[in-house]
N, C-alpha and C positions, 0 to 999 in steps of 0.2 A: 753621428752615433745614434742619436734619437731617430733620425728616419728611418735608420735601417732597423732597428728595433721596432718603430711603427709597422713597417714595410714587413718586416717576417710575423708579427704578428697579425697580422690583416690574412696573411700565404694561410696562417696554419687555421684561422678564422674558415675562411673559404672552404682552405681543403673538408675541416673537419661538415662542412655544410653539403658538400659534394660527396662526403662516405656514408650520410645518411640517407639521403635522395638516394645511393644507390645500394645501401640497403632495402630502403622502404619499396622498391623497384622490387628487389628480386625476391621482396618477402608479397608482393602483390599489393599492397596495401596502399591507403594514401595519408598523407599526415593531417594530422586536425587541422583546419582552419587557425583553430584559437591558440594551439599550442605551437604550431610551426614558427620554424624560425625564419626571417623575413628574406627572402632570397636576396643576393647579388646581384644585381641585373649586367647581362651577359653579353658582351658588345656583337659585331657581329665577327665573324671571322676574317676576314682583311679590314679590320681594324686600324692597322698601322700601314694599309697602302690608303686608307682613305684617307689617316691624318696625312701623309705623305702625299698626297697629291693637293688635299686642301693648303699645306701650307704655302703649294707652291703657285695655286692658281685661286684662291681665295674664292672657290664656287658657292655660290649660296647652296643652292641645289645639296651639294655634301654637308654643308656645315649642318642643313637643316636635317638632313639625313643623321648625322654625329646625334646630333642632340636628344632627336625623338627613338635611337638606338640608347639610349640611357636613361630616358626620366626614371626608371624604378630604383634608377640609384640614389638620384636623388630623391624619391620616395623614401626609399631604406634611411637616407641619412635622417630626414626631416621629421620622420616615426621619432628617433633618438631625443630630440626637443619636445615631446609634447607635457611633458612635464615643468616646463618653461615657466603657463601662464599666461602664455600669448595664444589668440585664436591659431589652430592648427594649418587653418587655411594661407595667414598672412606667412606662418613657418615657410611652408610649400611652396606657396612664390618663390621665398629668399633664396631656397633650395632649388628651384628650377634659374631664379638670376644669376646664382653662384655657377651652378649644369652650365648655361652659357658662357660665361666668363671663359671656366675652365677650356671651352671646345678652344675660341678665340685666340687665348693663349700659351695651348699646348706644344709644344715644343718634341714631336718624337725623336729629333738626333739624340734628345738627353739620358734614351734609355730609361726610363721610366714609365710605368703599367701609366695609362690612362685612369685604370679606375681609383690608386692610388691617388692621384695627382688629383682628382676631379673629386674624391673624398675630403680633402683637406680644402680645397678650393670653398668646397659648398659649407664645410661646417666654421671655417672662418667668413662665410657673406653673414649666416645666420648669428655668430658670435655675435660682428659687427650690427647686425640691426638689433640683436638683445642690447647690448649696449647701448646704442641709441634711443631704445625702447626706455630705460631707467633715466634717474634723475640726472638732470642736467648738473646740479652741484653737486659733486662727489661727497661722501660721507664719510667720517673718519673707519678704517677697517673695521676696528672693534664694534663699531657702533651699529655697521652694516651686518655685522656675523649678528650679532644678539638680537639685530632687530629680525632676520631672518631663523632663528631660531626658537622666537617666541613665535612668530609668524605661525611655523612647523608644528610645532606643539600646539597652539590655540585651534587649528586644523585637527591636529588630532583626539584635542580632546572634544570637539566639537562633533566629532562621528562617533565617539564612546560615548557621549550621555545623551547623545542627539540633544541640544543646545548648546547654549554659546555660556562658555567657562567663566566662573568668575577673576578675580584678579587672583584674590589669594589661591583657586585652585591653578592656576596658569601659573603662578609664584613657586608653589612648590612641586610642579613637572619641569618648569624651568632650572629649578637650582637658584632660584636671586627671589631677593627681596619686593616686596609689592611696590615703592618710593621706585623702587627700577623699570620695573614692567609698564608703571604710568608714565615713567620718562622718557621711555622707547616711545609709547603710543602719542604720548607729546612731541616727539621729535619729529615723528613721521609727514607731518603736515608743513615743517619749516622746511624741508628740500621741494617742495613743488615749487613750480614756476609756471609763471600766465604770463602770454605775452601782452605788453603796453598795449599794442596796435590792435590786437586782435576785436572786433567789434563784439558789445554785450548782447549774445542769444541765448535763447531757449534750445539744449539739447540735452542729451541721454548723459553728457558728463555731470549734472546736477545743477545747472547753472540757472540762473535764476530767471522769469523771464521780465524784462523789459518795461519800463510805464511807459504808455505816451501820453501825458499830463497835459496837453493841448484838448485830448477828447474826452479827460477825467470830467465830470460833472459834479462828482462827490465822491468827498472823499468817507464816507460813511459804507461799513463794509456791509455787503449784502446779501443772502443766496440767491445763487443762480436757480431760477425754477427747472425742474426735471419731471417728464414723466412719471407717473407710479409704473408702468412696463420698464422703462430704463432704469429705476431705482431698483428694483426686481432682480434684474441681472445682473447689473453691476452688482449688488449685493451676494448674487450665487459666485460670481466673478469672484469677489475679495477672498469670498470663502475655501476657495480651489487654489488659494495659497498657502504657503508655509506658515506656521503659527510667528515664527520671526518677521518674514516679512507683512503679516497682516499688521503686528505691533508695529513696525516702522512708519509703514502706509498711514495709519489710524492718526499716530502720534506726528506727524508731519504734516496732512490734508486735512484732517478732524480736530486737532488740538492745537493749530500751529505752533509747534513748536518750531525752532531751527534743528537742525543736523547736530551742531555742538549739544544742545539738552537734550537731545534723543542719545548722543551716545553715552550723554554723563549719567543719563537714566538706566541704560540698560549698560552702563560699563562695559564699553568696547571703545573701538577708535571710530573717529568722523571719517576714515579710510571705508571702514567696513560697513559705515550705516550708507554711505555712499554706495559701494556696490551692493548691498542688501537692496537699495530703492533701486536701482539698473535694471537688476532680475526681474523685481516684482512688476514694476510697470510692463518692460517685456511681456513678461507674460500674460499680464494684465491684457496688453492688445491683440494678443495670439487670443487669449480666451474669447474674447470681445466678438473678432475677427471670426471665429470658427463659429457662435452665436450668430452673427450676422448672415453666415452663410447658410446654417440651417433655418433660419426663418426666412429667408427668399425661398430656398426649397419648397417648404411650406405653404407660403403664399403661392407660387407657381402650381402646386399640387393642386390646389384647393381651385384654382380659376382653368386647373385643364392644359394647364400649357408647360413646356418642358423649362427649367432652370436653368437659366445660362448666365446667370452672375459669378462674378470671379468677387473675392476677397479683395479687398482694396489692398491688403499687402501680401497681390501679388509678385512675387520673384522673375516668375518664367513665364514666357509667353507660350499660351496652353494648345496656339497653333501649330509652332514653330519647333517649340521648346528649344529656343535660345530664352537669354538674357533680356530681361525687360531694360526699359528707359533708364529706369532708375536705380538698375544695379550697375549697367553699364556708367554711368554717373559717379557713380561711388568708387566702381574701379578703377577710372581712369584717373579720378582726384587722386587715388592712392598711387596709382601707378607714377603718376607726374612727381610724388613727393620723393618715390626712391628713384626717381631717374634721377634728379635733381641732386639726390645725395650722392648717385654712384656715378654720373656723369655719362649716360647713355639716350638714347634715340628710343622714341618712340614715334611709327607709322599708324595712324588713321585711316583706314579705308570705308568711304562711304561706299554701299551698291544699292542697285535701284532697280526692278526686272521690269525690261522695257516692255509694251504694250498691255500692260498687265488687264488695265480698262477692258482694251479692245478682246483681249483671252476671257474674259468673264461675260462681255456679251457674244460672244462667240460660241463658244465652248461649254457655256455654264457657269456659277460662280464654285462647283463644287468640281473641277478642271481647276479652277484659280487657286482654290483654296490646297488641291492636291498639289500645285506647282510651288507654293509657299513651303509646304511640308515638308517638300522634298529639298528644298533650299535649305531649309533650317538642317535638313541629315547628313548634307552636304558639308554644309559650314563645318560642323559639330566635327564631323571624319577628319577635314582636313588640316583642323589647326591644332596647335602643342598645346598645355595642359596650361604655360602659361598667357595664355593669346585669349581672348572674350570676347565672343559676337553676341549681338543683341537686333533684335528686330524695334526701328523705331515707328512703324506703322505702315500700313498698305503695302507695298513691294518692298521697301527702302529697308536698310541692312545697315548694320555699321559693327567695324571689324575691331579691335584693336591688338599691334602687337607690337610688345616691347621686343628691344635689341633690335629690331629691326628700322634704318633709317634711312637718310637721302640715298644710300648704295641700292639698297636692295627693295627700294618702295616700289619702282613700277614690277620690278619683275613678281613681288607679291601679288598684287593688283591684277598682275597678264594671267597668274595662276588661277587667282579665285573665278574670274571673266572665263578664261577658257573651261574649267571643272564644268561652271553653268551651262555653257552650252554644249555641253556633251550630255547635258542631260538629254530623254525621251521621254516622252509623255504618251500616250497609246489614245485615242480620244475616236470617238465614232465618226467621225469625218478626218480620219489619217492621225499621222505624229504631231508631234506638236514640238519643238525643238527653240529653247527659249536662249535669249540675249540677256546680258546686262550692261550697266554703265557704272562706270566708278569715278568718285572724286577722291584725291589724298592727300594728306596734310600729314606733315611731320614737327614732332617737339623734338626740342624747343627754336628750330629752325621758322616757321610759321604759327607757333603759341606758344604760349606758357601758362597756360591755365585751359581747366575742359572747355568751358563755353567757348573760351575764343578756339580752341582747337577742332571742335564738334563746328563750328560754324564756318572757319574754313575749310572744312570739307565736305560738308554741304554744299559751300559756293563754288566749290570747285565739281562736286558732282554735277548742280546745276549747268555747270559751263558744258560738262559733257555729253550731257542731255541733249543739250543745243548744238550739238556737232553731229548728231545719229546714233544709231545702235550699235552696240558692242566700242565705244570709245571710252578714253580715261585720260585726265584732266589732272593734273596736282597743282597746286595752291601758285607756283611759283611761273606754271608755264607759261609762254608768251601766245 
């Protein structure tokens, strides 16, 4: 009874989305940007001969076609979460893992819309990782509702007075007593969990870093000396922050206090003074960062010569515009934790564009550097929204794409090889008409964690290397 209830409301959702589109059509007009409402994404029209034939012959080729025929639904859905609390980004994954799922298991004898099915699909993957996202020990109902409801209100009042509420005025927006509102804020620290195992770092959760008491000499505390230039900036730095977060910064690096007497000072929770220090450092390195790059400017100005320093955190490789080192790093750790959860395949594809050397003293290095270019526009076109290429230096490439595993790795791999050499290059002595070599490694078949997965596909690109041009090699072959 509920589906069908979902099910016609979803019909009159649509339809009423399709009688405005063809209003705004015959009134000539186009709809705001900001106000439109977010389209349905429109499969294509033999829709259900494609699932009909994929269910019968399990083509990659279709499946991959199904899927990148809907990411805006899964767009559309993952829009609905962003009020969550979680990065948008990691939403949009779950949304694009759930879009596959859905393809995987669709069933058309059952008479049901695809976009239905693939609706409920993706907004139950993203339930599931909210879920996973909160506390591992569940909290009694009551205790979760009020603690999310001062939550709400301490938010709201915190955009009306632009600062942070005190007890008694969060007391009387809540409805309850102050003895309550501290016991919420007390409570909220007894459901975390640390794992045993997990080794003592320094990271962006607040964590403390580390002595090593073997190199300690004295234990007599001392300042670190700084430039008067660095004290400078870092001083316009602190300034270019929130008045709250400069109070946290001060009161935690200048006063040490801990976390617990910074919140009892400024009555809030050690939750909050927590993410208050997250932002502020953040931005503290963005500011830092964008300093640093205007004084190489600078300096290059002044001696004549053009700037070509990049920011140390950068993202994007400024050739290629793939994915640096170290985003690809981040996304694969992330990637291996939800495969891990949801029980799927992830393929590694290393590439490597052969002769690259011999095209630079050839051709020029500014032929080589157009053949990168065009690699990276390549990559970028061909893969889904959830797949991340990254350039890890000189020719070499590396791919990664979830749901895809030992089935369907070489015939990825034949794809990406052939695309490249269909490139043309136009170069003053003829075309130029480039190869590559690929290694592949599949999780958790050949790893279970990045380093060992990124190195078996290395060694396996190596191996291919060592066979000639345009070959590929995966982890396991003989």
């Amino acid at each position: 009874m509920m589906g069908a209830v979902e099910a016609s409301g979803e019909r009159i959702i649509i339809r009423t989305i399709a009688q405005g589109r063809l209003a705004a059509r015959r009134l000539g007009t186009r709809l705001s940007p900001k106000r439109a409402v977010a389209p349905t994404a429109t499969a294509p029209p033999d829709v259900e001969a494609l699932f009909t034939r994929f269910s019968q012959t399990a083509d990659e080729d279709i499946r991959e076609q199904l899927i990148r025929s809907h990411t805006k639904l899964a767009d559309k859905v993952a829009r609905n979460f962003r009020a969550s609390g979680e990065p948008y980004e990691d939403i949009a994954q779950e949304a694009y893992i759930g879009l596959v799922k859905a393809v995987d298991s669709f069933d058309p004898s059952v008479g049901v819309k695809f976009s239905t099915y693939a609706t409920h699909k993706i907004t139950g993957q993203i339930r599931h990782y909210l879920r996973d996202r909160t506390s591992v020990i569940r909290q009694p109902g009551w205790l979760h509702e009020r603690s999310r409801k001062v939550a709400r209100c301490a938010e709201t009042l915190r955009q009306k007075l632009n600062r942070e509420p005190t007890t008694a005025e969060l007391a009387s927006e809540v409805g309850i007593g102050e003895d309550e509102i501290h016991e919420v804020n007390r409570t909220r620290g007894i459901f975390r969990v640390t794992s045993l195992d997990a080794p003592e770092r320094a990271d962006e959760e607040g964590g403390e870093i580390p002595l090593d008491r073997k190199r300690i000499q004295s234990l007599r505390a001392t300042g670190a000396p700084m430039p008067v230039e660095e004290k400078v900036v870092l001083r316009e730095a602190l300034h270019k922050l929130k008045r709250l977060e400069r109070t946290v910064v001060y009161a935690l690096y200048y006063k040490g206090l801990s976390q617990t007497e910074v919140a009892e000072q400024l009555n809030i929770s050690c939750n909050y003074v927590s993410h208050i220090l997250r932002g502020a450092l953040t931005r503290l390195r963005q500011i830092l960062a964008s300093e640093e790059v205007k004084e190489t400017h600078l300096r290059a100005k002044a001696a004549g010569r053009p700037a070509t320093v990049t920011p140390t955190t950068e993202r994007v490789d400024p050739l290629t515009k793939l994915f640096s080192v170290r985003v690809l790093r981040e996304r694969l750790e992330e990637e291996i934790l939800r495969a891990s959860r949801n029980g799927y395949e992830i393929t590694l594809i290393a590439l490597d564009l052969d002769g690259l050397g011999k095209i630079n003293d050839t051709h020029g290095f500014a032929q080589g550097d157009r053949l990168l270019a065009e690699t990276g526009s390549l990559l970028q076109s061909m893969f889904r929204k959830v797949d991340v290429a990254a350039r890890l230096g000189g020719g070499t490439f590396v791919a990664m794409l979830p749901h895809t595993g030992e089935k369907g790795k070489r015939g990825a791999a034949q794809r990406l090889l052939r695309e490249i050499s269909g490139l043309e290059l136009k170069t003053r002595t003829g075309k130029l008409q480039p190869t590559a070599c690929a290694g592949v490694a599949v999780y958790p078949l050949d790893g279970d964690s990045k380093d060992e997965l990124l190195e078996v596909s290395l060694e396996s690109l190596r191996r291919a290397k060592d066979l000639g041009a345009g070959r590929i090699c995966a982890a396991r072959d003989k």
